[in-house]
N, C-alpha and C positions, 0 to 999 in steps of 0.2 A: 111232650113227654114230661112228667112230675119227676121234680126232683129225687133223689136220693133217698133225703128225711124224709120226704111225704110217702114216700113208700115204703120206711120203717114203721111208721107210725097207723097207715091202711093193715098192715098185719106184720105184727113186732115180732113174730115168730115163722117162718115158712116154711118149717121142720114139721110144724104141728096141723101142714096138710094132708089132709088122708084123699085116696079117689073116691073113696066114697064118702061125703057127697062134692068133694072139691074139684075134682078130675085132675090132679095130681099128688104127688108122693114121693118123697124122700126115702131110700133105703141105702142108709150111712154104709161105707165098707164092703159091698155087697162082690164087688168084684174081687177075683184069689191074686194073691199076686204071680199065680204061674200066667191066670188071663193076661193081666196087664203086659208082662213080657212078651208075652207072645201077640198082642196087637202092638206092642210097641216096633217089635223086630218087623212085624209084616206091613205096618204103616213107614217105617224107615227108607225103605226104596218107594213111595206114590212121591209124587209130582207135588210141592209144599206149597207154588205162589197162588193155588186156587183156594180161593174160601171156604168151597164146598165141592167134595167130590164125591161123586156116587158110587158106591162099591160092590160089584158084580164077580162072581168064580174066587175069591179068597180063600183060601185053604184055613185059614187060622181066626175065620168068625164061626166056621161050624160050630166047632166045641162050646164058644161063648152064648151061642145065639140057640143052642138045639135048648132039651128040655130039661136036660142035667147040667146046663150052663148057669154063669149067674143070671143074666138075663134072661132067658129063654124061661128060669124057672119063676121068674116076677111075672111072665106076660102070660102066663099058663094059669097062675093064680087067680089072676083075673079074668081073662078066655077058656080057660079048661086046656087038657092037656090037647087037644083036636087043632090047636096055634101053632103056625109058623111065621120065619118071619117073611117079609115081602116086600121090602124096602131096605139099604143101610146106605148112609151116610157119614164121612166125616167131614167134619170140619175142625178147620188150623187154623184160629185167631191167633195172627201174631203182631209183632208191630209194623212189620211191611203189609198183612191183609187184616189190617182192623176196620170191620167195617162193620157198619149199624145197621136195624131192619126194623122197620115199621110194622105197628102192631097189625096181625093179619093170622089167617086161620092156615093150614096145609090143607090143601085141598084135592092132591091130586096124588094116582095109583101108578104104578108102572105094569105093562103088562106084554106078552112077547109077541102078538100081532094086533093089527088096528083092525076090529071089526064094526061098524055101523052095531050100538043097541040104544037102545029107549034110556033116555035119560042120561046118556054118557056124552061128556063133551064139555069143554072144546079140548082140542088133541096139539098134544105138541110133543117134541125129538129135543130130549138134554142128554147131552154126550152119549149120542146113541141108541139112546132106552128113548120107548116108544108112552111116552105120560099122557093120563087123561084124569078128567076132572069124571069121577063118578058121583052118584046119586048121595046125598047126606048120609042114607042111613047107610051106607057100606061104611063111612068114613066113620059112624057113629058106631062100629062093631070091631071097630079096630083099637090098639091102646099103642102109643110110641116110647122107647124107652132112651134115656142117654146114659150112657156110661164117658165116665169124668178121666181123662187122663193123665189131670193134670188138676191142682188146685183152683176155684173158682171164688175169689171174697168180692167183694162189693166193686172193686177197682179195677178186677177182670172181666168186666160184662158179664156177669149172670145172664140168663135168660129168667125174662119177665114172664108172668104167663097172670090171667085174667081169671082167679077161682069163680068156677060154676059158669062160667061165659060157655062149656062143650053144649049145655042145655038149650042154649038158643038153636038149633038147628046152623044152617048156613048164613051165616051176616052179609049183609049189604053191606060194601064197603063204605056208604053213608052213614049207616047205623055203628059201625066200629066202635068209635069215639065213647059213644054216649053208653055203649054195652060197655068198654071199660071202667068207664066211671061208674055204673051201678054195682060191678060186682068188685072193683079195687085192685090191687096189683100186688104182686109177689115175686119179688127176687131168689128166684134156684139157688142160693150159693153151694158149693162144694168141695170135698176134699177130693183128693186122686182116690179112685177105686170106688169112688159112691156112683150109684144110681137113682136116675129121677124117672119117677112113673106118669103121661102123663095120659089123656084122652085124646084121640089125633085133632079131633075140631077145635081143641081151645085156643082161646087167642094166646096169642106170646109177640116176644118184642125183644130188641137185644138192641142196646146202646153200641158205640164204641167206647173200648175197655179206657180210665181214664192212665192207669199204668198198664198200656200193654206187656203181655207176658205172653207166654204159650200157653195156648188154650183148647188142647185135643181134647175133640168131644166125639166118640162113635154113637150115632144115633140110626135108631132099628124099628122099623113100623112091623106090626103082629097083626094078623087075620085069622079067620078060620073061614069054612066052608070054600064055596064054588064062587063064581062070577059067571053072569047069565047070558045067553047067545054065544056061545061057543069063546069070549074071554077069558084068558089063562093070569092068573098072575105071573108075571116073572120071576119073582123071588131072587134069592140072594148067590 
């Protein structure tokens, strides 16, 4: 993992990435502060010592996630309004779950029965939800968003992400490394209430934070159309 400075200096700016052509995007402020409240109140009672928890039936991601949401209305701009979402996650980096992640692609769907189709696999059960590694280009039709719930500067773990690395299709995890170093590195930072746009296959990476703080991040995977042989998305 490069330092710090080497990753100011790969790109001094990370505001100044657009998805088109970098496969991510900053949109400063973007969340209301009614949103915030209200994911605050309803993340308040989830279980805090997991890193990452997968969030299914919540009453108080509709609003944020539909298409007059703040988020909902980023991922439509780029999908069209025919986008929902199909995945959420939070995570709570704090300084009892600070933990680090190797730079790697998200690769996989959740969906609400396992059926055998062509080019789906391998299949695996995380807290229940039924995940499967699909074909690239589904991964390549989808865009992931994060919404910030909390301040994010240099010393909170940002998440890394690798501009222009979604164009590679699916990396070998031997080839990683050296995809990194061609296309460079970029630290997300952020304020509370910003959102970052990003393309689901890009690489990213996330240190542990060097002053741990609190670090709520609701993140939201977006699709459109079907899935083939009778697979459903599960959605949110």
């Amino acid at each position: 993992m490069i330092c710090i400075g080497d990753r100011v200096s790969a790109i001094a700016d990370a505001s100044l990435l657009r998805f088109n052509p970098d496969g991510a995007q900053q949109f400063a402020g973007a969340m209301t502060q009614d949103e915030l409240d209200r994911l605050e109140n309803a993340f308040a009672t989830l279980p805090d010592e997991q890193a990452g928890l997968r969030l299914r039936g919540i009453e108080a991601l509709r609003p944020v996630l539909s298409l007059t949401g703040s988020m909902g209305r980023i991922a439509s701009s780029i999908l069209g309004t025919a986008c929902r979402p199909v995945r959420a996650l939070l995570f709570d980096k704090t300084a009892a779950t600070n933990w680090s992640l190797p730079w790697h692609q998200d690769r996989t769907i959740v969906v609400t029965v396992r059926r055998e189709a062509e080019g789906f696999g391998p299949w695996t059960v995380k807290d229940g939800l039924i995940h499967v590694a699909p074909p690239i280009e589904i991964l390549a039709g989808m865009v992931t968003l994060r919404a910030h719930l909390d301040a994010v500067p240099f010393s909170n773990a940002p998440l890394l992400v690798a501009p222009n690395s979604h164009r590679f299709g699916r990396i070998a995890e031997p080839d990683i490394a050296d995809v990194v170093a061609r296309c460079g590195t970029a630290a997300c930072l952020a304020e509370r209430g910003d959102v970052w746009l990003y393309a689901t296959p890009i690489l990213h990476a996330s240190e542990a934070a060097a002053e741990p703080r609190r670090r709520r991040v609701l993140q939201a995977d977006f699709a459109t159309g079907f899935l083939p042989d009778g697979l459903e998305w599960l959605g949110v």
